[in-house]
C-alpha positions, 0 to 999 in steps of 0.5 A: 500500500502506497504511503499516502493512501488512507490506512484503514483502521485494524476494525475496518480491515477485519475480514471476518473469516478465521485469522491465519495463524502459524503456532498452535492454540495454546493448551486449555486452563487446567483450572476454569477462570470462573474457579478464579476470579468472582462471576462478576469480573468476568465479562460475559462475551469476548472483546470485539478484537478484530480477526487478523493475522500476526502478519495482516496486523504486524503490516499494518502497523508497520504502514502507520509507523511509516506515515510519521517522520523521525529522526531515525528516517529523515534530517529533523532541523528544527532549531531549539529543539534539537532532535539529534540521533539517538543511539541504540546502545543507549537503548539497549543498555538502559532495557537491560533487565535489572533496570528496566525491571527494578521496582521504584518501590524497592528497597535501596538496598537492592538498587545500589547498581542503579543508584550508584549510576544515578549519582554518577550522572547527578556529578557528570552533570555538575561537573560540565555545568560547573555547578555544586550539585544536580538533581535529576527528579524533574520529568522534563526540561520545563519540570526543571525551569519549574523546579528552578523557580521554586528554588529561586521563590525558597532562597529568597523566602529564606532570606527574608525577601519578598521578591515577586518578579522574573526578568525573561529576555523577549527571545526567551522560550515560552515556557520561561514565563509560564514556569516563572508564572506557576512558582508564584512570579510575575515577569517582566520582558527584557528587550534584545539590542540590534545584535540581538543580545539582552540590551543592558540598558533595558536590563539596568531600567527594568532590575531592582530590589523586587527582582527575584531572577533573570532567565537567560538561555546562552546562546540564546534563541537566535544562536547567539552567545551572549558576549556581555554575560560577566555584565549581565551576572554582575547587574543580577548579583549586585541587585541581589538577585539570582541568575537562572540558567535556560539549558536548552542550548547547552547542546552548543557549548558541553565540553567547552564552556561552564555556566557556572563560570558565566555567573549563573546560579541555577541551571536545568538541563534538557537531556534529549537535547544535549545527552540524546535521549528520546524526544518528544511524544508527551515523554517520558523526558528528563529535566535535571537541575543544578545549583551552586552551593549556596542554593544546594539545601533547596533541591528537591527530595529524595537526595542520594546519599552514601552513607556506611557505605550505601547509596541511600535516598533521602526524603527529609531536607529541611529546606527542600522544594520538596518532591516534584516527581513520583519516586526518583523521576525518570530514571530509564531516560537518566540511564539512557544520558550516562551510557551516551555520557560515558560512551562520548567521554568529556572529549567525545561531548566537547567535539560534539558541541564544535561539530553542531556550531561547525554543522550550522555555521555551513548550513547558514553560510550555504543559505544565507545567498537564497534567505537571508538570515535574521542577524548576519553575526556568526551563530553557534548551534542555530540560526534564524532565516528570515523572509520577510522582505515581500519585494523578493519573496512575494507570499512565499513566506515561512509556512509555505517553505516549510510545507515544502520541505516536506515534500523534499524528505525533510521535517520542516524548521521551526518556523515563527520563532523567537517572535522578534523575528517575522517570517522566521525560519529557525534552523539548527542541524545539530552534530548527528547530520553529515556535510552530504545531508546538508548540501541536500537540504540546501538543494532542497531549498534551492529548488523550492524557490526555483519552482516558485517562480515558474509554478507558484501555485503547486508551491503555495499548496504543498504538501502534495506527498505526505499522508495527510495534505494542508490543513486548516490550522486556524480552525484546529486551532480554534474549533478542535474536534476532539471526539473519538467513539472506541470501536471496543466500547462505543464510548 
């Protein structure tokens, strides 16, 4: 079946007959259900299951898995949010038995192995960061920014300071104000200057003494590092204030640089984006949060501790946020992030983070001639195209390019973000992708705006190949039709 015909649902494709089967029924319960479990348990006819094959229903599910795009079958550029390879050792390493089958509910004592590997990726993770200590019990990157900010209201509840505001730069991610909203802060934007860094006048007009923190990611949302991050540490720390560290993009600087060294005073990490595990899918994810030293009494429970001898997890700190996640978090994908750790070494990460900035500096150059780019500075791990200027792109704007790299085998970029940046086109190619998928990707490219001139319509319409054409996003937007019968219950 091609791949942009409509897949039947498993219901629609049962044929009613007896499915084939090659393996033999299995043997009749030697004691009845009913001897078993009470009359009213059991259900008085069979579930209506479709009647397939093992083959019919391995091949249909096979053809639905086919209509999504992932990183394992296709480039995935979409900046900020770094889809990079995830390798299957990893996977595999993180499945073994004793881990995939250890109880959350046992006993520490039978869990040294995984506790003991947990700790050590609690002090990897503070070593690269340049942090006093790291806890890995948020569930995902704005769990963590979450979890910073409770820390943050904690430290200045503790010093008697009834601070209520949160400075968030205008090309912060979203959920910066949000997580700051949630801990009980108002924000207040910061503006960029024309290099597209925080405007330090607009920072020295807008901090005081009811400033609670700035959240700063750097490099920032634009792919620029902020050169002015001594400054900026010092007008924080001179106000009193903390100093929060976004670490979506860290992925440009691991191995390189600490934010510890750049001032910062509380960071949270996002482990699919810098340590490669999986992405996306509602989860599970990993957010781990560091802190300096003075903000250590504030993490949330449970710790690990050795004591006699023994990792142990401690729930009682007197100061703690308290717990954010059931048990010890995500511990399957903290796993996932040692073994990458481990494989890489701190060299293998440092090389890791010069090939995203070498990968997107060559992808940007390479484009720049046909988009221009929002900023002309040099990026680190990302950048941001623009096509704003209608005399040359007519209505070929960022939505309709990204429709069309669809139809090129690629996932569409980020498109529309940060906000500052009208019709943007947001790029970061991350170090998985090799030079020959990039100078695909620009020939991608390259014939979208050639075709535009000669058949503007087509390209205005695309995508022509995938599963499911153009849809109507404002009215899934506004008017989602979230209405599913189950064919199993009618409910």
């Amino acid at each position: 079946m091609p791949l942009d015909a409509n897949e039947p649902t498993i219901f629609e494709l049962d044929h009613g007959g007896e499915g084939r089967d090659w393996f033999p029924a299995p043997e009749p319960e030697e004691e009845p259900i009913n001897s078993i479990l009470p009359t009213d348990c059991i259900a008085e006819q069979a579930p209506d299951i479709p009647n397939l094959s093992e083959l019919e229903t391995v091949r249909h599910f096979t053809r639905l898995s086919r209509k999504n795009f992932s990183v394992d079958s296709g480039f995935y550029p979409l900046g900020s949010c770094t889809m990079k390879y995830n390798p299957k050792v990893c996977e595999a390493l993180s499945g073994l038995p004793g881990f995939a089958n250890l109880h959350p509910l046992t006993d520490s004592q039978f869990a040294q192995g995984t506790l003991r590997l947990m700790d050590a990726l609690s002090r990897s993770l503070a070593y690269l960061t340049g942090m006093e200590a790291v806890t890995l019990n948020p569930c995902a990157g704005a769990h963590g920014e979450f979890c910073g900010m409770l820390i943050a209201r904690a430290y200045h509840k503790d010093c008697g300071n009834n601070r209520s505001v949160v400075l968030v730069p205008d090309s912060a991610h979203g959920t910066n104000p949000a997580s700051a909203v949630m801990a009980g802060f108002k924000t207040v934007e910061v503006k960029s200057n024309a290099e597209g860094c925080v405007d330090l006048e607009d920072l020295k007009k807008k901090i005081n003494e009811d400033t609670a923190a700035l959240m700063l990611t750097n490099p920032n949302t634009l792919g620029l590092f902020e050169k002015e991050i001594e400054e900026i540490a010092r007008l924080v720390h001179d106000a009193g204030a903390l100093l929060y560290y976004d670490g979506a993009n860290l992925n440009a600087i691991a191995g390189i640089a600490q934010p510890g060294d750049m001032g910062f005073d509380i960071i949270h990490l996002n482990l699919h984006k810098t340590f490669a595990t999986p992405h996306g899918g509602g989860g599970p994810g990993s957010g781990p949060v560091g802190v300096n030293e003075t903000l250590v009494p504030y993490l949330p429970t449970p710790v690990i501790e050795k004591r006699d001898g023994l990792y142990r997890l401690d729930y009682e700190k007197e100061k703690s946020v308290g717990q954010l996640s059931t048990f010890f978090g995500n511990v399957g994908i903290a796993l996932r992030a040692y073994v990458y750790l481990r494989l890489h070494g701190l060299e293998g990460i440092r090389k890791n983070s010069e090939t995203a900035v070498l990968n997107a500096r060559y992808l940007k150059k390479e484009i720049e001639s046909m988009i221009p780019a929002f900023l002309p500075a040099d990026c680190m791990h990302e950048f941001v195209l623009t096509l704003k200027d209608k005399d040359r792109f007519g209505d070929l704007n960022a939505m309709v390019l990204a429709k069309n790299l669809l139809d090129h085998g690629f996932h569409a970029p980020t498109v529309y973000f940060p906000l500052i940046a009208k019709e943007a086109l947001m790029i970061e190619p991350t170090e998985s992708e090799s030079k020959q998928t990039l100078d695909s990707f620009v020939e991608a490219i390259k014939e979208i705006l050639e075709e535009y001139k000669t058949d503007p319509d087509r390209v205005r319409n695309a995508p022509h190949t995938t599963p499911v054409r153009r849809l109507d996003e404002v009215a899934a937007a506004r008017q989602p039709d979230l209405v599913y019968t189950c064919p199993l219950c009618s409910v």
